[in-house]
C-alpha positions as CSV (number, residue, x, y, z in Angstrom):
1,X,-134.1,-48.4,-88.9
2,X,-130.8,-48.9,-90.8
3,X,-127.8,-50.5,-89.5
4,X,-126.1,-47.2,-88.9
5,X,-128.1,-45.7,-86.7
6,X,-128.0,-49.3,-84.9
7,X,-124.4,-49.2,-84.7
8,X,-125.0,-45.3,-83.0
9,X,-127.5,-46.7,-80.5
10,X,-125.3,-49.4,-79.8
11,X,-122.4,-47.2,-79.5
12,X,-124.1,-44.7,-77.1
13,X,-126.4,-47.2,-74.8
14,X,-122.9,-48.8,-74.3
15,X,-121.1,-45.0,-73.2
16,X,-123.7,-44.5,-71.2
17,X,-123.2,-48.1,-69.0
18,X,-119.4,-47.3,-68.9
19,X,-120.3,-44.1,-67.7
20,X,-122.8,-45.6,-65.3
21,X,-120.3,-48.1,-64.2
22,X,-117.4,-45.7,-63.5
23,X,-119.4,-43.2,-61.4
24,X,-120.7,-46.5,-59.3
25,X,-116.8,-47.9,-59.0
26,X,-116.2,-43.9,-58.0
27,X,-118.8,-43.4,-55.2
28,X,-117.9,-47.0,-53.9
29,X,-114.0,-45.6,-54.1
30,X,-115.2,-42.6,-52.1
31,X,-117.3,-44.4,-49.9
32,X,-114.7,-46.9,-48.8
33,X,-112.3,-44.0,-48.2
34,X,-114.0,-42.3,-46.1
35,X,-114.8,-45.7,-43.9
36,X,-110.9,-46.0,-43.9
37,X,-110.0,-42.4,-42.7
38,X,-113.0,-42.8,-40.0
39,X,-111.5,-46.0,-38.5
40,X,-108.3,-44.7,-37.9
41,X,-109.4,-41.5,-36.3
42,X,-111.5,-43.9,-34.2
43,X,-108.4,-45.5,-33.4
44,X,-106.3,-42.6,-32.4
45,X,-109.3,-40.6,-30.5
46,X,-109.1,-44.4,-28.9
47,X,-105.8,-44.1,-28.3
48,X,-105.2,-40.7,-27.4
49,X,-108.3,-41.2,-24.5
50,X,-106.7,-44.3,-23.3
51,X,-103.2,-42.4,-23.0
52,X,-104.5,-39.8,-21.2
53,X,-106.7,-41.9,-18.9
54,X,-103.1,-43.9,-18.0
55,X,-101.7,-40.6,-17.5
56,X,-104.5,-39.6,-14.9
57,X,-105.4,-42.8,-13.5
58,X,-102.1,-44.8,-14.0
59,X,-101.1,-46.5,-10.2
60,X,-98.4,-44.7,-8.5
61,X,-95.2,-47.2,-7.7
62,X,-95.3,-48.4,-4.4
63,X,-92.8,-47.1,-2.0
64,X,-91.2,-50.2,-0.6
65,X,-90.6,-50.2,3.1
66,X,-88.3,-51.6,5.2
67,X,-90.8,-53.5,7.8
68,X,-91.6,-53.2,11.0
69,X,-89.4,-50.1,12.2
70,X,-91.8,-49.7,15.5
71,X,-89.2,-52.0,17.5
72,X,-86.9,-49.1,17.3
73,X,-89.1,-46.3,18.9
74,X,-88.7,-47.0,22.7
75,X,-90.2,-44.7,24.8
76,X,-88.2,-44.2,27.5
77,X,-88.3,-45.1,30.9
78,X,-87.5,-41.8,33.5
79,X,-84.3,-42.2,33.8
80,X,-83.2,-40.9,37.6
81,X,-86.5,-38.8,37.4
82,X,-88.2,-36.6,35.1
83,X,-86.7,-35.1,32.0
84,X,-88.3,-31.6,31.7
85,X,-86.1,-31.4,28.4
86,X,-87.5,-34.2,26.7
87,X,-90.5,-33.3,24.1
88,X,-93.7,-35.3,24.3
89,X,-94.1,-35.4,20.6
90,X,-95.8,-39.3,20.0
91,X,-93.9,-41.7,17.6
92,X,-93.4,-42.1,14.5
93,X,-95.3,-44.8,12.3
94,X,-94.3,-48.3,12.5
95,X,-93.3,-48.8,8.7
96,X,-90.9,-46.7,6.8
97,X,-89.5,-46.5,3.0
98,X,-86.8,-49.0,3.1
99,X,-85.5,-48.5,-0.7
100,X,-83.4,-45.4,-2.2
101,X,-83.0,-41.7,-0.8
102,X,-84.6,-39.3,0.4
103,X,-83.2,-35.4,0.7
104,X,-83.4,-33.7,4.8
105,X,-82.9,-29.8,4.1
106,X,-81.0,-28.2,7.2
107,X,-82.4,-24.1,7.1
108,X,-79.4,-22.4,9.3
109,X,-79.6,-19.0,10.0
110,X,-76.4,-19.5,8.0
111,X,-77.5,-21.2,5.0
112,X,-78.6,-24.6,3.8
113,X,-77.1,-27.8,4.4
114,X,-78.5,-30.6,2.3
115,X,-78.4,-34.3,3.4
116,X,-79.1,-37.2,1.2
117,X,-80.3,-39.5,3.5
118,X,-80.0,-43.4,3.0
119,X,-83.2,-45.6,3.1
120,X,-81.2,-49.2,2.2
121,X,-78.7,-48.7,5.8
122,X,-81.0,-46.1,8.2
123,X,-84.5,-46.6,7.6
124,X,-85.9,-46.1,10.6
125,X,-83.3,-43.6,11.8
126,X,-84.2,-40.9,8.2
127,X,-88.0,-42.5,8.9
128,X,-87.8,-40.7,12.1
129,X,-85.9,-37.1,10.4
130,X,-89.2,-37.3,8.6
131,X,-91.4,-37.4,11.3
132,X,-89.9,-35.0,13.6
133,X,-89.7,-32.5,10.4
134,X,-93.3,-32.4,9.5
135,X,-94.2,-31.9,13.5
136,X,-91.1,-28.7,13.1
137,X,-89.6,-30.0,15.5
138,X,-86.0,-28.9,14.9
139,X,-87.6,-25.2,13.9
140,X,-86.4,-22.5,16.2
141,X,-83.7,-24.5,17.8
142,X,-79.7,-24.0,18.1
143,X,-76.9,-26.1,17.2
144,X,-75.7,-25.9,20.8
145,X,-72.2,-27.6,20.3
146,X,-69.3,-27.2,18.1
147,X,-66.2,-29.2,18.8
148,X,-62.5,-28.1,16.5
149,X,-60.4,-29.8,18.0
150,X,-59.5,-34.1,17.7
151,X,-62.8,-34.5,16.7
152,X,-64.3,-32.3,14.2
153,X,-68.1,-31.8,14.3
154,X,-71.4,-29.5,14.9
155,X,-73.8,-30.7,17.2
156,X,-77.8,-29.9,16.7
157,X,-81.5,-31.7,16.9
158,X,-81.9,-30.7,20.5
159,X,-84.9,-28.2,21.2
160,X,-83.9,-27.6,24.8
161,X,-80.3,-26.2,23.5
162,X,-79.1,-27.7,26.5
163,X,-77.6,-31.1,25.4
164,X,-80.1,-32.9,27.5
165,X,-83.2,-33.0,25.4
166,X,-85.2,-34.6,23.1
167,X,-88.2,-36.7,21.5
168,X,-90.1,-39.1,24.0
169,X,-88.7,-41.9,22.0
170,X,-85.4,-43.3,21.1
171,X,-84.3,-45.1,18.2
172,X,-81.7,-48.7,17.8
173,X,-78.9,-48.0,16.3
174,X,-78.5,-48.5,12.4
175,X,-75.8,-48.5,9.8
176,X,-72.7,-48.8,12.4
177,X,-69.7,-49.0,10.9
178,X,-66.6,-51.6,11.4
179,X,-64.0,-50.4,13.3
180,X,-60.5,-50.5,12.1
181,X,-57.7,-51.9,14.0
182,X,-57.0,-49.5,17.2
183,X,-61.2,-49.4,17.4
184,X,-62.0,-46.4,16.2
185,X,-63.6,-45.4,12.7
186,X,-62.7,-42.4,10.3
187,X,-66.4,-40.6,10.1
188,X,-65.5,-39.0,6.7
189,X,-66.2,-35.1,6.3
190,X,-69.9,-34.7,4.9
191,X,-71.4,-37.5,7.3
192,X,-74.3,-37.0,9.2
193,X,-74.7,-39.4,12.2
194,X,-76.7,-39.6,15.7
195,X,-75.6,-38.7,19.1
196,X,-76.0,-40.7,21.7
197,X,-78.5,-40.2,24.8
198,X,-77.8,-41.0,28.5
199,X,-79.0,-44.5,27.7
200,X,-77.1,-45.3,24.6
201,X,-79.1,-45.1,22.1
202,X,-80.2,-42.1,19.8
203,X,-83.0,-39.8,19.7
204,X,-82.9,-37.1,17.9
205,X,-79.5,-34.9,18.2
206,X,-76.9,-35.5,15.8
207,X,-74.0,-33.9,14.5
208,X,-72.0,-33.0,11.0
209,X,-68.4,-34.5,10.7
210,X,-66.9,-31.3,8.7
211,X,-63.6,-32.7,8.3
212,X,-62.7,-36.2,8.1
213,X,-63.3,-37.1,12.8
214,X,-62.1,-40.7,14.4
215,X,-64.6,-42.2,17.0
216,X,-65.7,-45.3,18.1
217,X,-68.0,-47.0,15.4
218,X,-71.3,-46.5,17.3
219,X,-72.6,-43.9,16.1
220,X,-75.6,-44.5,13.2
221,X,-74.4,-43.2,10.1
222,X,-77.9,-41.6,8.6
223,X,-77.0,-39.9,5.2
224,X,-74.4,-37.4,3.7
225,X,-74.4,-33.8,2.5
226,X,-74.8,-33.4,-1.2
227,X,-74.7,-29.8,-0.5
228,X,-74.0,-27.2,1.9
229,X,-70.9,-28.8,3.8
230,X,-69.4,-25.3,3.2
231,X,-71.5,-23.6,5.5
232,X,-70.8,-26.0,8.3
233,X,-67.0,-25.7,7.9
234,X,-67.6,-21.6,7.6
235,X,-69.5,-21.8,11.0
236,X,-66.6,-24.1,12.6
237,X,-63.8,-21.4,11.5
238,X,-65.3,-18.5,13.4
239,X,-64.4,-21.1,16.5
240,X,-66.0,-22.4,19.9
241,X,-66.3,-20.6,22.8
242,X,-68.0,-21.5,26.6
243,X,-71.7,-21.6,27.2
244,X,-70.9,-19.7,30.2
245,X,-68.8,-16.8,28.8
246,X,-69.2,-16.6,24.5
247,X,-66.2,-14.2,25.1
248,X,-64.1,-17.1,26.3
249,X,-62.5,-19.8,23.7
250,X,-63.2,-23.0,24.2
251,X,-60.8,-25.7,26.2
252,X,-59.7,-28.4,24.1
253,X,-62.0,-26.7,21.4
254,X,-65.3,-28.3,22.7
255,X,-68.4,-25.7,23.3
256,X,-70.7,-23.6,21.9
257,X,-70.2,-21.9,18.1
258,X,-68.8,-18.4,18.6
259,X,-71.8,-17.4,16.4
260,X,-75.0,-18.3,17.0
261,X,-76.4,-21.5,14.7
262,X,-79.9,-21.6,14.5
263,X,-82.6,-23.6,12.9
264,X,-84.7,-21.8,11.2
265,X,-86.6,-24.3,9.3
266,X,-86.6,-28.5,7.7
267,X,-87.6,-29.4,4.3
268,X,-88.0,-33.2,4.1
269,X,-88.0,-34.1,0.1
270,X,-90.3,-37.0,-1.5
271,X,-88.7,-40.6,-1.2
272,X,-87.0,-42.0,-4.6
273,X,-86.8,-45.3,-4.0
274,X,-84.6,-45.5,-7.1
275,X,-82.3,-42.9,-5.5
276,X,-78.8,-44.5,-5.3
277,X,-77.0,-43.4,-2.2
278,X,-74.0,-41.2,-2.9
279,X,-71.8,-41.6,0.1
280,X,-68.6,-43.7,1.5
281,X,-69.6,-45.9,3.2
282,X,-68.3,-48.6,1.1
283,X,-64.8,-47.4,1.3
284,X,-62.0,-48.8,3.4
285,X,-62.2,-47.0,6.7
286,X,-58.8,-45.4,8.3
287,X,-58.3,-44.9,11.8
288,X,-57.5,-42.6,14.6
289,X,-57.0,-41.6,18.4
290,X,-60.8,-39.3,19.6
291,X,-59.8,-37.4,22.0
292,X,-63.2,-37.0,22.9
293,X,-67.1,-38.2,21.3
294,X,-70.4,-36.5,20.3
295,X,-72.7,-36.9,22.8
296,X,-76.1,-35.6,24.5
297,X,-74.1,-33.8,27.1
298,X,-72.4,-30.7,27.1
């Protein structure tokens, strides 16, 4: 064989190696690619399923609550005998959301009157709004007083319409305010608050300052209207008249709306407990001369 064709052999057994050698580094190129682009779509199927599992099966925050609110519901004694007014309707659970707000929807014949309701001062007092609500209690009843005069507020939360009635429990006070220096307090326009029963302590009437209303600071202050305080002060300029003749004003401005105020409905909103209370509480209180308070009575 001559060295030529040596040189060619050489030449081509050496192409063919390189060749050999490339298409080896090529497949291991490919190869290693593909074991890349699988791991990460492992990694994001991975991700993307434990994403949606936290979505689904993440905990829910826990509502805090303010205690033991069942020291608050007294069932009531009879009281110089038997209250045919009062509702047997049980009482409401023991614990309640102590943190944030939580919204109390007011369906009038009307219109809607929304209250943000404070769970950091009244507790026990929106814990019982609740309850009451999801038993519709408050449905088909009348706001059976509307006063215009000194004091300046529409009275509901009695089933009986009469002023006399209520839920066979009664709830400690909460969230009083300080008085100022001739003893009264400046309930601004927009609160809501708790009447008083026979006994002194609330059950489940209250009333809606719709313009700025002295009393005496014993009245729980429950929440405020975020909305809706228009169709209280609408109702109040159509007047009061008597229970006994709705043809007759009012004296002093204390009866019965001139136009019927029912309830046709409640809408209790889920708690927030990061809700931040939007009402006045925190302002300096002024002060004035009631000539009369909200009450259970007539």
């Amino acid at each position: 064989m001559s060295p030529a064709r040596d040189k060619r052999d050489a030449a081509r057994a050496r192409l063919v190696q390189h060749m050999a050698e490339k298409n080896a580094a090529a497949a291991k190129r490919k190869k290693l690619q593909r074991t890349v682009i699988a791991s990460a779509l492992s990694v994001l199927v991975l991700a993307a399923a434990g994403f949606i599992g936290y979505l689904i099966f993440k905990p829910k925050p826990a509502v805090p609550v303010a205690g033991n609110c069942d020291a608050k519901y007294i069932t009531p004694e009879n009281q110089g005998g038997f209250n045919q007014n009062m509702v047997a309707t049980g009482k409401p659970p023991g614990t309640q959301p102590g943190k944030g707000t939580q919204d109390f929807t007011l369906k009038l014949n009307t219109g809607d009157v929304v209250v943000q309701m404070d769970l950091n001062k009244a507790p026990c007092t929106a814990g019982s709004f609740a309850f009451l609500s999801s038993k519709n209690y408050f449905t088909n009843s009348v706001c059976h007083r509307l006063t215009t005069q000194g004091i300046y507020v529409l009275q509901c939360g009695d089933p009986s319409g009469t002023g006399a009635g209520g839920p066979s429990y009664e709830i400690a006070d909460e969230n009083l305010p300080e008085a100022g220096p001739d003893g009264t307090y400046m309930y601004p326009a927009g609160t809501v608050a708790m009447a008083e029963g026979g006994s002194g302590t609330p059950g489940s009437q209250f009333f809606i300052c719709y313009e700025d209303t002295p009393l005496q600071p014993k009245y729980t202050r429950v929440g405020f209207i975020s909305s809706g305080l228009d169709v209280v002060k609408a109702i109040a300029e159509k007047g009061a008249v008597t229970k006994e003749d709705p043809t007759k004003a009012a004296e002093n401005g204390d009866g019965t709306p001139k136009e019927t105020v029912t309830v046709t409905g409640t809408v209790v909103g889920p708690v927030n407990p990061d809700g931040v209370p939007q009402n006045p509480w925190s302002q300096p209180a002024t002060s004035g001369s009631p000539s009369t308070e909200p009450s259970s009575g007539s």
